[in-house]
Structures are given as structure tokens and as C-alpha cells.
KENU-484617 format. One line per field, with one value per residue (C-alpha): residue in one letter; z, x, y; residue number from 1. Coordinates in nm, 2 decimals, always signed. Example, Ala and Ser with C-alpha at 12.3 -4.5 7.8 and 13.67 -1.06 7.14 Angstrom:
<rs>
aa a;s
w +0.78;+0.71
u +1.23;+1.37
v -0.45;-0.11
i 1;2
</rs>
This chain:
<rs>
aa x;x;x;x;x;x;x;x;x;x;x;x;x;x;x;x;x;x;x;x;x;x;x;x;x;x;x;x;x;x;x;x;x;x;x;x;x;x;x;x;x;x;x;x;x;x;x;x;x;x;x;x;x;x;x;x;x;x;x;x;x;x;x;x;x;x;x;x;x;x;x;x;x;x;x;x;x;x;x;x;x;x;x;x;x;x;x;x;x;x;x;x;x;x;x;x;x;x;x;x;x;x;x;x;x;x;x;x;x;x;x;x;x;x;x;x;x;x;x;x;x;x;x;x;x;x;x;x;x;x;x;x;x;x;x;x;x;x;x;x;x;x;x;x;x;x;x;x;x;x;x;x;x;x;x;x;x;x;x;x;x;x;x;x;x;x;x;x;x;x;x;x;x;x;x;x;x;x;x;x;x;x;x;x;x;x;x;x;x;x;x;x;x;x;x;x;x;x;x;x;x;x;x;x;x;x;x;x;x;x;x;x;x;x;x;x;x;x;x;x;x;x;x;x;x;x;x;x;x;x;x;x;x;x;x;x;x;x;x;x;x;x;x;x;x;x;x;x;x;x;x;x;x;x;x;x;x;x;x;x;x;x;x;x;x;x;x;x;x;x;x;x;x;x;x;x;x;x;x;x;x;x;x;x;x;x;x;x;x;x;x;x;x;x;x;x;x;x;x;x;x;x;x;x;x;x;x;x;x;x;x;x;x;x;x;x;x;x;x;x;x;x;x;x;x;x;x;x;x;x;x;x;x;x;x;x;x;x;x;x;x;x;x;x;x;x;x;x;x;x;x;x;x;x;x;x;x;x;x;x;x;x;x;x;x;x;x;x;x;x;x;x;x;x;x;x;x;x;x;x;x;x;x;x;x;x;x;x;x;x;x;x;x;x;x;x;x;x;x;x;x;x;x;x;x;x;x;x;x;x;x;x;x;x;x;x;x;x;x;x;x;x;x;x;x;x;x;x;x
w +0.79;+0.83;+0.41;+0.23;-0.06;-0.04;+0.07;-0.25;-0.44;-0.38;-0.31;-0.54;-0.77;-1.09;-1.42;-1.43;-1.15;-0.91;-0.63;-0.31;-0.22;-0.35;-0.49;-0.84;-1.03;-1.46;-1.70;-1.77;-1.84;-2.16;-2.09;-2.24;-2.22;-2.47;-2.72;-2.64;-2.79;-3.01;-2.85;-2.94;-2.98;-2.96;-2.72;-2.43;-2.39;-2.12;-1.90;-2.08;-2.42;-2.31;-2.36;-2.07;-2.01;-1.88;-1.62;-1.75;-1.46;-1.51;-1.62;-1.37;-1.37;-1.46;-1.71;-1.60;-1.64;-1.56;-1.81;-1.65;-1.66;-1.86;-2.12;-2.20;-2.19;-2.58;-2.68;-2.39;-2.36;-2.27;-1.98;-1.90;-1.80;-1.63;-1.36;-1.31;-1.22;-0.90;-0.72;-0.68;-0.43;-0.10;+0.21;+0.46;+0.82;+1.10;+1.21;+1.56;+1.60;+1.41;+1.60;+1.96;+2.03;+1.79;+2.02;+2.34;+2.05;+1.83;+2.15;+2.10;+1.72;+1.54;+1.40;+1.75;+1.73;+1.40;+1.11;+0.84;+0.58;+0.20;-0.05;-0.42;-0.61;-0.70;-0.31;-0.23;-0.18;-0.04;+0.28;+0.34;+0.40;+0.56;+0.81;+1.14;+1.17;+1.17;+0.80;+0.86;+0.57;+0.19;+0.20;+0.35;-0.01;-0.17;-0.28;-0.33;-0.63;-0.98;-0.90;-0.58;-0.73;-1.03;-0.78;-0.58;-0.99;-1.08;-0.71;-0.59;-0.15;-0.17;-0.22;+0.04;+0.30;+0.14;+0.39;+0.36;+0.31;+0.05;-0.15;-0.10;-0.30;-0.64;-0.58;-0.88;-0.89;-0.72;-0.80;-1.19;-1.48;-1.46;-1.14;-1.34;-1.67;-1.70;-1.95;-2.22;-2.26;-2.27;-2.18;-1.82;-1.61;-1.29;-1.18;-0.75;-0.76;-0.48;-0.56;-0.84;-0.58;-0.28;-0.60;-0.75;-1.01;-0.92;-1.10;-1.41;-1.24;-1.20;-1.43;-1.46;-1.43;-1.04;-1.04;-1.08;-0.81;-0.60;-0.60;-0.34;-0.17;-0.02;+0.32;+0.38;+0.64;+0.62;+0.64;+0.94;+0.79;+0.43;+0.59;+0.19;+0.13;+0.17;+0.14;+0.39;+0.18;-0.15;-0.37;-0.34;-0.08;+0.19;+0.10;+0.36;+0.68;+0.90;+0.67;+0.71;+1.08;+1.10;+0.88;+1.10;+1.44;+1.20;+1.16;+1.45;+1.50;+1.86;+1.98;+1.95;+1.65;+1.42;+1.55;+1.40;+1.74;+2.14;+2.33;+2.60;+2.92;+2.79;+2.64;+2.34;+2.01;+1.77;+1.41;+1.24;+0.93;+0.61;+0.33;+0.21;-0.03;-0.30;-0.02;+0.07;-0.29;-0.39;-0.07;-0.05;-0.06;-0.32;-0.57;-0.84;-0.86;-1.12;-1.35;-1.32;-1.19;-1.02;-1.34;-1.42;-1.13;-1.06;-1.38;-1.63;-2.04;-2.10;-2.44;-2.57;-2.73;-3.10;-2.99;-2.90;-2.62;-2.36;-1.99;-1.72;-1.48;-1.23;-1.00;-0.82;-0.68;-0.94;-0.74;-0.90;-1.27;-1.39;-1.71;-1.52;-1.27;-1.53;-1.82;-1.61;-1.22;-1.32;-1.49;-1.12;-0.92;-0.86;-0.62;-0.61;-0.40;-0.15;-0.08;-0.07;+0.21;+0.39;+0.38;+0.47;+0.75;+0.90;+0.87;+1.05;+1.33;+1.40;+1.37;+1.60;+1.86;+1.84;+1.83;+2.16;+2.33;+2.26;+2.35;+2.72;+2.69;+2.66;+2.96;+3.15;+3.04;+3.14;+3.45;+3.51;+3.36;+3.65;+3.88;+4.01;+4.07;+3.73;+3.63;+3.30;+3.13;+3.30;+3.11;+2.77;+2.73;+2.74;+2.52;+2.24;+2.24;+2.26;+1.96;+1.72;+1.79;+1.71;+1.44;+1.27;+1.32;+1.20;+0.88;+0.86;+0.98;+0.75;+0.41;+0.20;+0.14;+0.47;+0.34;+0.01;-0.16;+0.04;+0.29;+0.41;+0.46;+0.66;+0.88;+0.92;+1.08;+1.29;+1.44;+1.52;+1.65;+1.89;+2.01;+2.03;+2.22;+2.46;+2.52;+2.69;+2.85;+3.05;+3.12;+3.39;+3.73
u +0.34;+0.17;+0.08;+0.30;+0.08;-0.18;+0.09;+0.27;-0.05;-0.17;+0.20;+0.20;-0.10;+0.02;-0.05;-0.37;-0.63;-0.43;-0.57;-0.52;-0.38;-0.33;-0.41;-0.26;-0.44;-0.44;-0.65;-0.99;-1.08;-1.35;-1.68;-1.67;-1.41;-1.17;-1.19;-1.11;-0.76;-0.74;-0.57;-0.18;-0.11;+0.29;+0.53;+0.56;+0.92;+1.14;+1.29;+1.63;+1.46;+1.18;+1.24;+1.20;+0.82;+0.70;+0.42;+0.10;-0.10;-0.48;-0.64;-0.91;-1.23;-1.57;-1.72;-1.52;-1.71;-1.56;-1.54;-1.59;-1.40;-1.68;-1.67;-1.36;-1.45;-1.52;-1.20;-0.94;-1.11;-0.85;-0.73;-1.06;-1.12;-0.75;-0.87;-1.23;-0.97;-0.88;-1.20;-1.03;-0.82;-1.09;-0.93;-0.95;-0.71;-0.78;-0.42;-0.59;-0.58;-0.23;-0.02;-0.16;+0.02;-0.20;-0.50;-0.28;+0.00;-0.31;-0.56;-0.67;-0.79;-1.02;-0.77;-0.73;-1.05;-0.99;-0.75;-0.83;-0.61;-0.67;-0.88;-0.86;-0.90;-1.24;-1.35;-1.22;-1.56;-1.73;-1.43;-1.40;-1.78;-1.78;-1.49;-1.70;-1.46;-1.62;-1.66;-1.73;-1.56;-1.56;-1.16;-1.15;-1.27;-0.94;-0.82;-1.08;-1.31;-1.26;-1.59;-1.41;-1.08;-1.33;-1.53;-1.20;-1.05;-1.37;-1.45;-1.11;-1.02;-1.42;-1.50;-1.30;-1.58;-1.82;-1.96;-1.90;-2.26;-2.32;-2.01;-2.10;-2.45;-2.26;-1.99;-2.04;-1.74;-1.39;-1.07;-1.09;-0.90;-1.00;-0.75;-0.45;-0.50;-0.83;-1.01;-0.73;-0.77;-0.46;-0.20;-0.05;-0.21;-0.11;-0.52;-0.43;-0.29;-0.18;+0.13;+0.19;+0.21;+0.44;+0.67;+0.75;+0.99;+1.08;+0.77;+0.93;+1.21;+0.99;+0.91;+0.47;+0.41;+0.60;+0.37;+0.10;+0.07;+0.26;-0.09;-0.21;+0.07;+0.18;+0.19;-0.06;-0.26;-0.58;-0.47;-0.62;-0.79;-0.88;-0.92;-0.74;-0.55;-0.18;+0.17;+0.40;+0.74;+0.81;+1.02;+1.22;+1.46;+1.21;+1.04;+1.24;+1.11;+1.37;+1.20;+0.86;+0.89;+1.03;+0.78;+0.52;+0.72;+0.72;+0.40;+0.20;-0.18;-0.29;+0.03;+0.15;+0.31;+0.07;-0.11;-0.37;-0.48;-0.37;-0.32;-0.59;-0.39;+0.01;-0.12;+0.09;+0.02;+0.08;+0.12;-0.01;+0.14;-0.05;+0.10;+0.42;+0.50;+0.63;+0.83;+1.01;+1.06;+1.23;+1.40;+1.81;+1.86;+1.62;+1.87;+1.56;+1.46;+1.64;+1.56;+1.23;+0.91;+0.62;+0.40;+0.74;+0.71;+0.33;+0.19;+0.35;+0.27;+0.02;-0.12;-0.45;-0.61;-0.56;-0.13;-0.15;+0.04;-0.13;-0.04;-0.22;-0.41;-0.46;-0.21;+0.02;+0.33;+0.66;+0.69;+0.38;+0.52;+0.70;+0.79;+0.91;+1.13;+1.28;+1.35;+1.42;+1.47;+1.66;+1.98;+2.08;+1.89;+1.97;+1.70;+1.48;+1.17;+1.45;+1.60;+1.22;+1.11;+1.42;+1.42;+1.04;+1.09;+1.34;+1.17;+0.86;+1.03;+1.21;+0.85;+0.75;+1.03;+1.04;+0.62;+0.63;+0.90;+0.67;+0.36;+0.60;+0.70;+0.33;+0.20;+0.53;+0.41;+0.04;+0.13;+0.36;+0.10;-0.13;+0.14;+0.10;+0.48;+0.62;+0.58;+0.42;+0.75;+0.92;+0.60;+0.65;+1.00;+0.95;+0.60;+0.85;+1.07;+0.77;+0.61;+0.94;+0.98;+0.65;+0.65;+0.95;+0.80;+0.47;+0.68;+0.79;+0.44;+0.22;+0.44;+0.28;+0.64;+0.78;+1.13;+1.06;+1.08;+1.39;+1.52;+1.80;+1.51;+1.33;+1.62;+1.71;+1.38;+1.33;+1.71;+1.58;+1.25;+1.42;+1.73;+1.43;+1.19;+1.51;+1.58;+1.27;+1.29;+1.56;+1.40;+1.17;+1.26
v -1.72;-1.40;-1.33;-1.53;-1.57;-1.30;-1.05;-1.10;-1.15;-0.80;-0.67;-0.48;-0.39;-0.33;-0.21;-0.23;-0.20;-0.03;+0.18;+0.40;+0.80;+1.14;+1.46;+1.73;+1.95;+1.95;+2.10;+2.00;+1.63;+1.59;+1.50;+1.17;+0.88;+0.83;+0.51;+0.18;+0.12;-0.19;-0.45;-0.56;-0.89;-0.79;-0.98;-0.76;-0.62;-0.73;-0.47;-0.50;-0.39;-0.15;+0.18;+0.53;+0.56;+0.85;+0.91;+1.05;+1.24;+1.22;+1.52;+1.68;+1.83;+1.80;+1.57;+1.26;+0.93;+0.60;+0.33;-0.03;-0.33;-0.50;-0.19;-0.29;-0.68;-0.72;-0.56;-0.71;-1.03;-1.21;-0.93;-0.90;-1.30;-1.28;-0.99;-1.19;-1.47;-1.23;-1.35;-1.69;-1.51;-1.55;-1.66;-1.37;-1.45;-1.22;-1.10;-1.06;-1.45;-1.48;-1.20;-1.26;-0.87;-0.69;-0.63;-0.45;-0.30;-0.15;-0.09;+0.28;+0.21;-0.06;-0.27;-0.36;-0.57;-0.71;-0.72;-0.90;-0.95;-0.84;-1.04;-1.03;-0.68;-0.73;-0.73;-0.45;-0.26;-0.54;-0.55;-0.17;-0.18;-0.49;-0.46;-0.40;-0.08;+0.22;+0.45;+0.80;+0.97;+0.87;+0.87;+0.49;+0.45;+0.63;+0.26;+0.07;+0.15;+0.37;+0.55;+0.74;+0.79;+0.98;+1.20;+1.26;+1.35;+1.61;+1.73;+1.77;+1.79;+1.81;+1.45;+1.38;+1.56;+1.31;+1.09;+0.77;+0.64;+0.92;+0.80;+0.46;+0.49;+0.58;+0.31;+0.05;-0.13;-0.23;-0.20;-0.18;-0.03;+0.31;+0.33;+0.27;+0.32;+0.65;+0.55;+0.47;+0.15;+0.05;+0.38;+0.36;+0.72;+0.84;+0.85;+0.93;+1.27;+1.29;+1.00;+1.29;+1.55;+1.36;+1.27;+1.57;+1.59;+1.21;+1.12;+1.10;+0.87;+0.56;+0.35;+0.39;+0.00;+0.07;+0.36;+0.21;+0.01;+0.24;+0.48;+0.22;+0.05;+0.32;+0.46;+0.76;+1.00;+1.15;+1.51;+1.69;+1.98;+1.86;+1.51;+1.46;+1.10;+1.26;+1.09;+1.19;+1.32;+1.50;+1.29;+1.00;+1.11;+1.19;+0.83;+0.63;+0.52;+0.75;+1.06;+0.97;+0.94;+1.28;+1.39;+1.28;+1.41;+1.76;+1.77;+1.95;+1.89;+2.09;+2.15;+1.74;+1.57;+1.36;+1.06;+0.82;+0.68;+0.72;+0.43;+0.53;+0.30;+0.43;+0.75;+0.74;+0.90;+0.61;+0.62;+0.35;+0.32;+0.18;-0.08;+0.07;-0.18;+0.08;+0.28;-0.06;-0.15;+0.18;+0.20;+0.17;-0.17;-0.28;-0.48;-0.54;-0.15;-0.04;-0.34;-0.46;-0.29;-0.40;-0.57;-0.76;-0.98;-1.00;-1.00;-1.21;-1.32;-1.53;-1.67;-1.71;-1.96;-1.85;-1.75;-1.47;-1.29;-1.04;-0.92;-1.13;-0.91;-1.21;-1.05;-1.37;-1.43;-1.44;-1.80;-1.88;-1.80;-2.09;-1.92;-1.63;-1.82;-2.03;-1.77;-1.46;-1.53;-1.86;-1.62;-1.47;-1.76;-2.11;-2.15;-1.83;-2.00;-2.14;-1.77;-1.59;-1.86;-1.81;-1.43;-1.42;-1.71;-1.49;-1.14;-1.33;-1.46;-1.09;-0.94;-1.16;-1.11;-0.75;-0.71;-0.92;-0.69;-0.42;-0.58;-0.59;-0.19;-0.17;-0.32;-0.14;+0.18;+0.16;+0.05;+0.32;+0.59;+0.36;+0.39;+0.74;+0.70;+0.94;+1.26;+1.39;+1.50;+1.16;+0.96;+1.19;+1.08;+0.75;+0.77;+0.95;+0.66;+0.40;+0.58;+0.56;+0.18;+0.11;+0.31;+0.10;-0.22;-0.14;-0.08;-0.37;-0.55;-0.47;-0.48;-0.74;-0.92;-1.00;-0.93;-1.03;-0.65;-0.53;-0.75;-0.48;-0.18;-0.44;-0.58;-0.20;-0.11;-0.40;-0.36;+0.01;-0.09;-0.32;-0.10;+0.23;-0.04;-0.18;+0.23;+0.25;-0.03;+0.11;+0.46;+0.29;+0.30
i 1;2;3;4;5;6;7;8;9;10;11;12;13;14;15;16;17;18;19;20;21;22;23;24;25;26;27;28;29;30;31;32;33;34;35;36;37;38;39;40;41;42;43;44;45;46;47;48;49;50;51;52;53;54;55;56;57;58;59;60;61;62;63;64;65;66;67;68;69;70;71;72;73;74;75;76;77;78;79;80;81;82;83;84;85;86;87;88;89;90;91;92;93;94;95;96;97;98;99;100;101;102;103;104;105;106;107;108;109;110;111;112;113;114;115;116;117;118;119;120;121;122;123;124;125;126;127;128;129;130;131;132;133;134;135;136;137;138;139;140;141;142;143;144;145;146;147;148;149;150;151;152;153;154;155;156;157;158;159;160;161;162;163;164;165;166;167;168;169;170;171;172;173;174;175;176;177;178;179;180;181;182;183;184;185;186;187;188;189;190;191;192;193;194;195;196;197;198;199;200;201;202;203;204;205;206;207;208;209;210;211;212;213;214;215;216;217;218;219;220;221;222;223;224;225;226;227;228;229;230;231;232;233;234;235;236;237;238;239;240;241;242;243;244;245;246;247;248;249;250;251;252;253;254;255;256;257;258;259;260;261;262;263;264;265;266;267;268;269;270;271;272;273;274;275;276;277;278;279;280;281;282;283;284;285;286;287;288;289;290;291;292;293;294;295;296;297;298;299;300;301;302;303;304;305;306;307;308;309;310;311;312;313;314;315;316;317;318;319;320;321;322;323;324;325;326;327;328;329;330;331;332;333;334;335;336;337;338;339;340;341;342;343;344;345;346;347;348;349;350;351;352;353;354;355;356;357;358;359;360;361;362;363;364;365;366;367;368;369;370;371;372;373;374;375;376;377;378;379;380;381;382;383;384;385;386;387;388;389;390;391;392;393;394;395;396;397;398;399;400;401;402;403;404;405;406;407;408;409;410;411;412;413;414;415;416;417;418;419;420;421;422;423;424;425;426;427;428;429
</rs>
């Protein structure tokens, strides 16, 4: 299976270390961090008993400095050993090799050439710079280390012009707990603005643990202009995969809808959508929502050595958890591990049989485009099809759960992708 266990070990970054898209403006931030917050050696609540949080947005400004993981090492011990414990997580597969369509579905755009699939939190500078893609702008670092998300918090759409060399020479760290947390210690903060911005008034409708982690596993763009880390919708409404497509088919760069790459034999303009993990978790259909958020199920109790009780930040798999499965999952399922397989087994095998259909409409089309025998409006009708279908299984493709999150959004978009993908099947002559 494509990321059975590192899909669902970075599903859904929470709490803590989170990282990855957007941009709001607040007053001032100081000039030096806030304390370190003593650490609580309470038993965490359970979703039944915890009460409303509320987002906090990260102030911006000047004067922002980034505390490390290691500042906060003598006071968070514990916490701090558990997210060193993230570097365990090493094994890298090139999707190239395990989805033989990639290369002729992605052709146009690096991941083409290779797709490798995401390490443990504390890599994340070390792949972005390492990819073989080409960097030119500081935004591929949007989620990947504290340090950007700071500049990107104090320079505003201006760090996003940086270069990506430039930014990379005052990069210290990945993923650490500045991302989700400022420099609190221990308070949850909104640090990406621009999840602040694309939620709206709905910020203060999720819960900040799902928020979190939602800063980075999201879908995004580079806007055009600003070349800014932008979410495509406005609050929870427009977050569905049929709004974001519009969104995209709405938004009009030299006279064309949106594109992240063109396929240069079919010539269409393909999005290629991101990681929307926390799009597919809030989505209609998600039955665990409204009752447990992301840090629930990936980052469960642990105790120390001396008793005491304190969040793990080694992010896993809730099948991993054995306290978890048997003292929460175990009161709705009999056999939780036995359904996740079976979901994700299924959600494969479709990915599969719909990624190979449009590996075919692919090859059609460029030999059609090759063909000499269409004309430009004929080949644009079937190129706006072609683009949708893909569009919905990429969705589906690169969410870290393969069904896992929301099994019905998932089986939604890869009924759509096939029946858009069959459409223009039928449009050649």
C-alpha cells in the first residue's frame, strides 16, 4: 500500500510541530519570546470532558525570534525526547516506482521524475532541499521549518519573494514547536496566517488541536502575483473538493483558469493538488469530526518515569496506540485495525483503477493533440474534462489516509474522477 504507515504518521501533524500555508495580519509581536510555561503534569482531557477552545492567531511584526525545540528541552523533557523520537520515522518510497502512472499523469512538472514520500518531522528541511526538484522561491519552505514561518510572520507577502537559497542560509531547524504553538510553551497558536485568512469566521469552529495540523495538511497554491502560500476557499463551506475545483476554474491567470503545470504532449493545465488531509477530515462525511480532533488520534498519553502524564509528540498511527484502541476506539469498534485495512485496501485498488484510466485518456489525448485530425476548441473541450478528473483523483492520491479520514469524500471523488475521465473518453472520434 501506497503510505499506510507514514501516511497516517504524518496525517495529520498535530499539536505541536505543525507546519505548512497562509497569511493574517495582527498587531505587533514583542521583541522577545515569551516564558517557558511550567509544565502540567495533569491527565489530559478526553474530548467528552474538554471544554470550547478557541483559536489564537499569531501576532505579527517585527521583533519575532523563534524559540527552539531544545530551548524548551529542560522544561518539556519528556515532549521534548518524544519529537526527537520522530527521526525513527526514515524510510522514503519513490511513488514513481510504486504508481507506474505517475510519470505520464504528472509529465509537465518535477514530481514526474520523482515523488518521494514524507519522512519524519524533523527531516523536513533536509527533503525540500534534497528533492532533486528545482527551489526557486523561499515559499517551498512554507511547511517545513519555524525559521520561515517567523520571516513569513515579521516580513509579511515579502518573505515570500525570498529566494530560496537566501532563505535557506537562516534556516536552523525543521518542523519544531514554534509552528504550532509561537513561542508559548505550551498554548496552541494559529502561527500560518494564511489557514486564519481561508477560514474566516469558521476559525473559531475548530477545535485548535485540528488546527494545528490543518496549517500544513492542507491543500494550497502559490498565488500568482504575491507568489504567497494561499488556500483556495473562505470558510468551511467552500473547503470541499467540488469548491475548490471551482475555485481554481474561477480563478483567471492570462486569460486561462489556474494551473500548476501543462502537460506539454495533451496541453492540459493540470492542477496538482497538495496534501489535503484537514479538507478530507472536515469534509461531509467525516463521522469522527465533531468528537475528536487531530492530536486525539495521533498523539496519545504517555507517562514518565516518575508517573507522570504528558502528550507524546512522536506522531503515529491510532493503530499504533494500544491504550487508545482499547480504552477509546474499543467503545464503537470491535475490530478498528480490521475496518482501517479494509477501507484503505479498497481506496488503493480504486486509485489505482481510475489513475490507470487516466494514464489511457492521457496517451489518447496526446495522440489526438499529435494527430492533426481536431480542432483547438474540439481539443479544449476535452482538456476541461481531462483536467476535472484529474483533479478529483489527485484528491484522493495524495491524502495521507487512503480512506482512513473520510472514506465517503474519498469514494465521492474517485466515482467523479472516473465518470469525468470515461466523459472524455467518449469525446474522441
Amino acid at each position: 500500500m501506497k503510505k499506510v504507515w507514514i501516511l497516517l504518521l504524518t496525517a495529520l501533524m498535530a499539536l505541536s510541530f505543525c507546519a505548512c500555508q497562509r497569511n493574517t495580519e495582527a498587531p505587533a509581536a514583542p521583541a522577545a519570546p515569551a516564558a517557558p510555561a511550567a509544565p502540567t503534569a495533569e491527565k489530559a482531557e478526553t474530548p467528552e470532558e474538554a471544554p470550547a477552545r478557541k483559536a489564537q492567531v499569531v501576532q505579527t511584526g517585527s521583533g519575532i525570534t523563534v524559540m527552539t525545540a531544545e530551548d524548551w528541552a529542560g522544561k518539556y523533557p519528556e515532549i521534548y525526547k518524544s519529537y526527537l523520537a520522530n527521526s525513527d520515522n526514515k524510510e522514503v518510497h519513490d511513488y514513481t516506482k510504486d504508481y507506474p502512472m505517475i510519470p505520464i499523469i504528472y509529465e509537465g512538472m518535477a514530481f514526474s521524475k520523482f515523488y518521494g514520500s514524507a519522512r519524519g518531522h524533523t527531516y523536513t528541511v533536509e527533503d525540500v532541499t534534497s528533492t532533486g526538484r528545482p527551489h526557486k522561491l523561499a515559499n517551498c519552505f512554507t511547511c517545513k521549518t519555524p525559521d520561515y514561518t517567523a520571516m513569513v510572520n515579521e516580513m509579511g507577502d515579502a518573505a515570500y519573494q525570498m529566494t530560496f537559497e537566501d532563505a535557506l542560509a537562516q534556516i536552523n531547524e525543521s518542523i519544531s514547536c514554534y509552528n504550532c504553538h509561537a513561542n508559548t510553551g505550551s498554548e496552541l497558536v494559529v502561527t500560518h496566517t494564511y489557514l486564519a485568512d481561508a477560514m474566516g469566521d469558521d476559525l473559531q469552529n475548530v477545535d485548535p488541536a485540528t488546527l494545528s495540523c490543518g496549517q500544513c495538511h492542507v491543500e494550497y497554491y502559490f498565488a500568482p502575483q504575491s507568489k504567497a502560500t494561499t488556500l483556495p476557499y473562505q470558510n468551511l463551506a467552500t473547503m470541499t473538493p467540488d469548491a475548490i475545483l471551482d475555485y481554481y476554474n474561477r480563478t483567471i491567470v492570462d486569460g486561462q483558469p489556474f494551473a500548476d503545470y501543462t502537460n506539454p504532449r495533451t496541453g492540459v493545465r493540470q492542477i496538482k493538488v497538495q496534501h489535503p488531509e484537514f479538507e478530507t477530515y472536515m469534509g461531509a462525511g467525516s463521522v469522527h469530526k465533531d468528537t475528536f480532533t487531530c492530536a486525539d488520534c495521533h498523539m496519545g498519553e504517555a507517562t514518565a518515569a516518575d508517573g507522570t502524564t504528558y502528550i507524546s509528540h512522536t506522531w503515529i498511527s491510532p493503530l499504533e496506540n494500544k491504550t487508545l484502541m482499547e480504552n477509546t476506539c474499543a467503545q464503537c469498534h470491535t475490530d478498528l485495525t480490521g475496518q482501517v485495512r479494509a477501507i484503505q485496501q479498497e481506496t488503493e485498488r480504486r486509485t489505482y483503477a481510475v489513475g490507470y484510466l487516466l494514464e489511457g485518456l492521457t496517451e489518447k489525448l496526446a495522440l489526438a493533440v499529435e494527430s492533426g485530425e481536431y480542432t483547438e476548441e474540439e481539443l479544449n473541450g476535452i482538456r476541461a474534462v481531462a483536467r476535472d478528473a484529474q483533479f478529483y483523483w489527485d484528491f484522493v492520491f495524495v491524502e495521507n489516509s487512503e480512506g482512513a479520514h473520510n472514506s465517503a469524500l474519498d469514494s465521492d471523488c474517485l466515482d467523479k474522477a472516473e465518470a469525468l475521465a470515461n466523459q472524455a473518453m467518449g469525446m474522441f472520434k
